[in-house]
N, C-alpha and C positions, 0 to 999 in steps of 0.2 A: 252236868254239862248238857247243853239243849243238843238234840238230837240235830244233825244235819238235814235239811230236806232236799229231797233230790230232785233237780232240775229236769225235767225232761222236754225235748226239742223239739219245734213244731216242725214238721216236713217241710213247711214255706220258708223256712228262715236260710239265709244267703247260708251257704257250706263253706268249709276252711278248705284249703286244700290237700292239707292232712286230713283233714275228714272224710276229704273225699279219697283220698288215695287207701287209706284205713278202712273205708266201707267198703271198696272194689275187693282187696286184696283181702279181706274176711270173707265176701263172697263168692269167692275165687276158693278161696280153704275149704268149702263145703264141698267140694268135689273131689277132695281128697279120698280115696279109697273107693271112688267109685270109676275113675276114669285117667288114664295115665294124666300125671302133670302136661306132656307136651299136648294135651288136646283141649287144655283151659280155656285157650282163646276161643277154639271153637264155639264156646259155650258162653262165656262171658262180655268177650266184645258185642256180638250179635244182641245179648239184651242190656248192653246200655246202650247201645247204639237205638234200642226200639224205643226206650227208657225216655233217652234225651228226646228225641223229637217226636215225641206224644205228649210231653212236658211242655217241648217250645211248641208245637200245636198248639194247645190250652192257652199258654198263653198269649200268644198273639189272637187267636182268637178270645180270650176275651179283651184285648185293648181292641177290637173292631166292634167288640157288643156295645163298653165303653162310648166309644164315637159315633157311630148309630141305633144302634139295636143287634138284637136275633139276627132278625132276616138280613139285614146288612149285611152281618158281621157270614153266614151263610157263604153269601154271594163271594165273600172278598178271601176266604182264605182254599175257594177254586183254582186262587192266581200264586197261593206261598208255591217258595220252592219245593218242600217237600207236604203232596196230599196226603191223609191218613181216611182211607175211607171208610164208611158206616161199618161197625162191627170188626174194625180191624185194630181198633186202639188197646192201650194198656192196660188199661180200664175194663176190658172186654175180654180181656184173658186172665183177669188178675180173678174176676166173677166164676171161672169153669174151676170146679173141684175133682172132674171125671176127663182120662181123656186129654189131659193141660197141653202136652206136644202135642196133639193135633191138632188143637184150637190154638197154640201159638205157631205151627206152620203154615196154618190158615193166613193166619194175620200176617204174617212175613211175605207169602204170597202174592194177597191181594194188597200190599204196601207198593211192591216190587212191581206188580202189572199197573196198578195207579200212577206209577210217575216212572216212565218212560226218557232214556237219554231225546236229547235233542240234537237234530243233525245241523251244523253248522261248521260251514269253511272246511269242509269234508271230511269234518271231526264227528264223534260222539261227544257230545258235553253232556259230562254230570249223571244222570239218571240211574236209577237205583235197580236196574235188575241185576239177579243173582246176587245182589252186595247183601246178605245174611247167609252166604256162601251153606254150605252141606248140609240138609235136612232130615239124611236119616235118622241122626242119631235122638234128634227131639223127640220122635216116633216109638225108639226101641226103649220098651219097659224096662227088658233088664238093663240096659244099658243107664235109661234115666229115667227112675220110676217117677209117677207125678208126684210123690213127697218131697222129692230131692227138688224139680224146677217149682216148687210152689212154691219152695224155703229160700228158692235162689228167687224166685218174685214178690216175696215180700219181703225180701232183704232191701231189693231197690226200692220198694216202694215205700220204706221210711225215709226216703229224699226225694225230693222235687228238684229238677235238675233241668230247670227252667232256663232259661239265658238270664234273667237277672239276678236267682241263686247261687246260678254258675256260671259268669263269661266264658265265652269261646277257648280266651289264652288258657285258661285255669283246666278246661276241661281237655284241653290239647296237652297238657303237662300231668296230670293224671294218668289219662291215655297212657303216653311217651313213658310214664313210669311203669303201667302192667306191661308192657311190652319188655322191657327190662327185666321186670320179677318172672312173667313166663318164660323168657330166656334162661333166668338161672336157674329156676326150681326146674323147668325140663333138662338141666344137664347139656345146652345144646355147646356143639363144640362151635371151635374161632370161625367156621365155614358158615356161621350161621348168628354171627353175634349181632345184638342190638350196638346201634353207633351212640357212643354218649353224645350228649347235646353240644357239651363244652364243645368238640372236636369240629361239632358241624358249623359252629359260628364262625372257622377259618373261610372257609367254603369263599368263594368269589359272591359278591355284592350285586343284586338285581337291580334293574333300575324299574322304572313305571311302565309298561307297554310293552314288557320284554316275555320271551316265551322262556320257559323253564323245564326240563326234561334229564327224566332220571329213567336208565334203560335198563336197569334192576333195582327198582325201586323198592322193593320188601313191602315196610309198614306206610312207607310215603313218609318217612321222619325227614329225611333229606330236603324233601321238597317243602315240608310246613316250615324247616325251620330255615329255609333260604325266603322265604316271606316273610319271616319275623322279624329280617332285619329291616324291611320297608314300615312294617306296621309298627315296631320298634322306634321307630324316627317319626312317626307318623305322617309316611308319606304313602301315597296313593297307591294301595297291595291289590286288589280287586281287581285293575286293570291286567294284572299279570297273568297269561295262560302258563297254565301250568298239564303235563304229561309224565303221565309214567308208563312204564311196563314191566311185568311180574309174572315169570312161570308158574309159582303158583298160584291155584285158584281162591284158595281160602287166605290167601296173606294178599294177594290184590285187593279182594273183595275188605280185609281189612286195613289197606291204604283208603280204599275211596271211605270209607267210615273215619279214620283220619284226616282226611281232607275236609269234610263236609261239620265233622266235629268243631276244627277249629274254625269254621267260617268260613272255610273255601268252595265254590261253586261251579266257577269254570276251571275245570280241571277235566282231562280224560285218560283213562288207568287202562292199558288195556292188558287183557292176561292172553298170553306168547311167548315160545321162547326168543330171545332178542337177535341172536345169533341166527337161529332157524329162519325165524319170520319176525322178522322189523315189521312192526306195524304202525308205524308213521311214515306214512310215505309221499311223493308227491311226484305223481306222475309215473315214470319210468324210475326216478329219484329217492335214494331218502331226504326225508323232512328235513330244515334245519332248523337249528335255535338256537338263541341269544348263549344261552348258557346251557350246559351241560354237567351236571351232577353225579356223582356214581360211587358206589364202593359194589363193585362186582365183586361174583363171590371168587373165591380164592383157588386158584392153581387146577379149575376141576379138570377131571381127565377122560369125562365120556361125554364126550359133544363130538359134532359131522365135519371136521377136519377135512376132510377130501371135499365136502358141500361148497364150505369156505373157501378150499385152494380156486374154486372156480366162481364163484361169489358175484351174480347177476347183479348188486347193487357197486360194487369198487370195493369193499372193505381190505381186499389183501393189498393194497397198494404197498406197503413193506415187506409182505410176504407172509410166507402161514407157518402161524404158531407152532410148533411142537405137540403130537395129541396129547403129551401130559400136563401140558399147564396151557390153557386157555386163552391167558392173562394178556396178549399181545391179540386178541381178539376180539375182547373186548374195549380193549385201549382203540384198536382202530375203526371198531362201531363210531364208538364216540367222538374221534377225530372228520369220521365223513359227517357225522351230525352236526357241526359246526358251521352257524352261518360264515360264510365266506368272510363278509367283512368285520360282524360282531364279536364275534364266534369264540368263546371261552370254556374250558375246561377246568374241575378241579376233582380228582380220583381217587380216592382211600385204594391205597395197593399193596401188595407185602414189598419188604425192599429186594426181594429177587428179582424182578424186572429192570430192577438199577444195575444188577449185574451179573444175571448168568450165561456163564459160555454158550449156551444152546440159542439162547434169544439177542446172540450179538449181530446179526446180521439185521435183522428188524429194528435193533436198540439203534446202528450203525448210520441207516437211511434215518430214523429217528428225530438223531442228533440234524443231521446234514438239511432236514428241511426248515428246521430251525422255529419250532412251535413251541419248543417246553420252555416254558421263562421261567421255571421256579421250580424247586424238590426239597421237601421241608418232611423231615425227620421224627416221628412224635414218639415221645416214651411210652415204655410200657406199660401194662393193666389201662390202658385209656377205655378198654371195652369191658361192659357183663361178660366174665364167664371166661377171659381168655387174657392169657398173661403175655401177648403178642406182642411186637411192635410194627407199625406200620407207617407208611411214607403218605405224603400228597403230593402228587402230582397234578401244577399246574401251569397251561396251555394257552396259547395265545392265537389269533391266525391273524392278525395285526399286531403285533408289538410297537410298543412305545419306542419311537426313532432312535434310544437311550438303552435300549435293551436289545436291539436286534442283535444275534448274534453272537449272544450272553446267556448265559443260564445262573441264579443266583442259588445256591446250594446252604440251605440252612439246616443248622444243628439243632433242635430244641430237644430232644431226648431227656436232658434234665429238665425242663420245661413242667415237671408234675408237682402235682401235690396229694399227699395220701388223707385221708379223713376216715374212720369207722370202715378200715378195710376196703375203700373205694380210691383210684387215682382219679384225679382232675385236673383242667387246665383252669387255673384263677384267670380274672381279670390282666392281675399284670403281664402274665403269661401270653396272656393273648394279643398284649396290646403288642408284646416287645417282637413277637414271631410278625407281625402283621407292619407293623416299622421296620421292621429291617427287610420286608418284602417289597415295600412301598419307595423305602429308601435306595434299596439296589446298589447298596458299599457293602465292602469287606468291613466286618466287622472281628476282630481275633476269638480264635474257638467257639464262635457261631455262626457268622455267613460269611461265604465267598463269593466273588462272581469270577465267573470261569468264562471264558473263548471257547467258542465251541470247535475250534481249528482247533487248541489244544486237549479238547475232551475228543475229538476224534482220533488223534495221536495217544490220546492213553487207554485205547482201545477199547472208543465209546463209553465208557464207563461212566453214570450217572450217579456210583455211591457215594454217600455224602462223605465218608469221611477220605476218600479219594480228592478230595477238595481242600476241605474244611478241616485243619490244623487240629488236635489233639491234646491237650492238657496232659504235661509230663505225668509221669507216674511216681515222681520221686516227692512228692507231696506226705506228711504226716496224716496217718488216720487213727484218730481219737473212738480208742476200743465198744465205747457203750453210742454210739453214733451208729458205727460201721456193723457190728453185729448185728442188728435186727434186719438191716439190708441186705447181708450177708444169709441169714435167716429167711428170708422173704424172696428174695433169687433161688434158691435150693427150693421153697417150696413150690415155685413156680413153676421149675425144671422137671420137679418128677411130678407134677402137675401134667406137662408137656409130652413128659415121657410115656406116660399108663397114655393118655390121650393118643399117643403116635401108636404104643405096642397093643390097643383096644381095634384103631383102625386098621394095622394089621393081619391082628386077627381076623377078623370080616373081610380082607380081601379076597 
């Protein structure tokens, strides 16, 4: 039998996207045993993030050598979005055998001071300082001897990760998966989970010219893939401003690397807390926008509660939260951010806000002013790492003349589909929750539309199955069906439980 000969790849050749997800997440493995799993991203993002646009450098600059020359080509990429100045490329770090975190802090440095945000419409747009977020650790030997980043620099550097190796979508859906995988090899609990993709394309629809803003924006998932749905149609996404904000420093810094990854430009990320310091503002005002995106994080219990009761911008307008769940604090950031007349919301929430006694006086005014047009139900495991379920809430400050007055309450909780231990929303899935939202009928044991004179008489209550009809329980269930789910709930539970009795402990 003739011997096989083995094929080997040339760096220029366009990448698979399993390929490419396969090379992150091998190069990701390397830092196993030297640095907890939750500090991967530190290390990872930051050099493909250097990776990618040393690559798209190159090659735009040579399609300007291409069209003129050298010196041309010189002159013309003074004007690309992102400079890479003399001695600061990939190339130039890949060359130092002594010393590699220095001469790769160097280079992250003088990247960072070379392309400066741009002030416009009282915004910061774009600009790259800080976004290669904490540099000590590049520095600390023992931490990251230069064997270990030289092994992590010539891992990338068997791929070229060009734009026409690698499209923007392809490298955004890469990305969107290590964020994922560092979610679960760190163990992080539901306080901190990646949002699957599936869940974000419910999300309310941009249109062209419209601003977009997420006031816990984490990784900036939320906001790439509320533009996907324009670039998706192929309609006009670039005109779209897009805003976030993110307490922390190093998951901002890796939103704006998300943003600029998949081809987004005018964007500005800023890191603050949202509560504390709104940092879109306008005037005496906060900012508004078309849409508003969010999954704030969940129920926290140490935020300035007494700040808030007096709250120099309006947010208490319902009243102040409870100090142990936040959740109604965040709901009314979001509601003052709302242009007057465009002005739409849609909220990844737990379903406590739909109805606990503590939060019925804010739930109460809630109802009464008559914004939430919509509360949609999503099954469980929808997220890395956490066998939750959780609600969307979505908000109107215009309703459709058809809807005022109404709130349509949908069931999709069976709405899932499991695959290799992951749940999803299919396609059909999506289309049927997104038609009956569209549609605004009763539909049996899935949507209702409720008065909200009588959701105020049932004592504000927004839970869906407060509404929405229930399927008898005197149904047959067929033994080898019902056992693995039976099986799969149990393992969830004391999944939930070590997670509750871990936190706990630590309080």
């Amino acid at each position: 039998m003739a011997e096989k000969v083995k094929q080997y790849r040339h760096p220029d050749d366009p990448i698979t996207l399993d390929e490419l997800k396969g090379f992150l997440w091998a190069a990701a493995t390397h830092l196993r045993g030297q640095i907890d799993a939750a500090g991967y991203k530190e290390y990872i993002f930051p050099l493909l993030f250097f990776k990618r646009i040393s690559d798209v450098y190159d090659e735009q600059f040579e399609g300007f050598v291409c069209e003129g020359g050298v010196e041309y080509a010189g002159m013309q990429v003074e004007d690309l979005p992102i400079r890479i100045p003399d001695g600061a490329h990939w190339r130039d770090v890949r060359e130092v055998t002594e010393n590699v975190g220095n001469k790769l802090v160097e280079a992250f440095i003088a990247i960072e001071q070379a392309n400066p945000a741009k002030e416009m419409d009282g915004r910061k747009i774009g600009g790259l300082e800080g976004i290669f977020g904490p540099k000590d650790g590049w520095t600390n030997k023992a931490k990251m001897p230069d064997n270990i980043i030289t092994s992590l620099i010539e891992d990338f550097s068997k791929y070229t990760l060009s734009l026409k190796a690698c499209p923007a979508d392809e490298m955004g859906q890469a990305y969107e998966y290590l964020v994922g995988k560092f979610a679960v090899d760190a163990g992080n609990t539901a306080q901190e989970f990646f949002t699957n993709r599936t869940v974000v394309q419910l999300i309310l629809q941009p249109q062209p010219n419209e601003s977009i803003y997420d006031p816990t924006c984490g990784s900036g998932g939320m906001l790439v893939k509320c533009l996907d749905y324009l670039r998706n149609k192929g309609a006009e996404w670039q005109s779209v401003q897009v805003f976030g904000q993110e307490v922390n420093g190093l998951t901002s810094s890796i939103a704006r690397m998300n943003l600029y990854l998949n081809g987004v430009e005018d964007f500005s990320i800023a890191c603050a807390d949202t509560l504390e310091h709104p940092a879109f503002l306008d005037g005496s005002h906060l900012r508004k926008f078309d849409i508003v995106l969010a999954n704030p994080p969940y129920s926290i219990k140490e935020w300035n509660r007494e700040k808030f009761m007096n709250d120099k911008w309006g947010r208490n307008f319902l009243g102040t939260p409870p100090q142990g769940r936040a959740d109604y604090a965040f709901f009314q950031h979001i509601i003052a951010s709302m242009d007057r007349n465009t002005g739409r919301c849609a909220i990844l929430f737990p379903h406590g806000v739909l109805f606990r006694d503590e939060e019925y006086e804010l739930r109460k005014k809630l109802v009464e002013i008559d914004i939430v047009d919509c509360v949609i139900g999503l099954g469980p495991n929808l997220f890395f790492n956490a066998s939750m379920e959780a609600c969307i809430i979505i908000c109107k400050n215009r309703k459709e003349d058809s809807h005022k007055g109404k709130v349509i309450f949908i069931d999709a909780k069976g709405e899932v589909s499991r695959k290799n231990a992951e749940s999803y929303l299919e396609n059909t899935h999506i289309q049927k929750i997104i038609s009956a939202y569209e549609n605004f009928e009763d539909i049996e044991y899935f949507a209702k539309v409720a008065d909200i004179y009588d959701i105020d008489n049932n004592k504000s209550l927004l839970s869906i199955q407060s509404y929405v009809k229930q399927k008898g329980t005197n149904e047959i269930y067929i033994l080898d069906e019902s056992l693995p789910k039976w099986i799969e709930a149990s393992r969830s539970m004391h999944i939930e439980v070590a997670n509750l009795l871990s936190m706990l402990k630590y309080e």
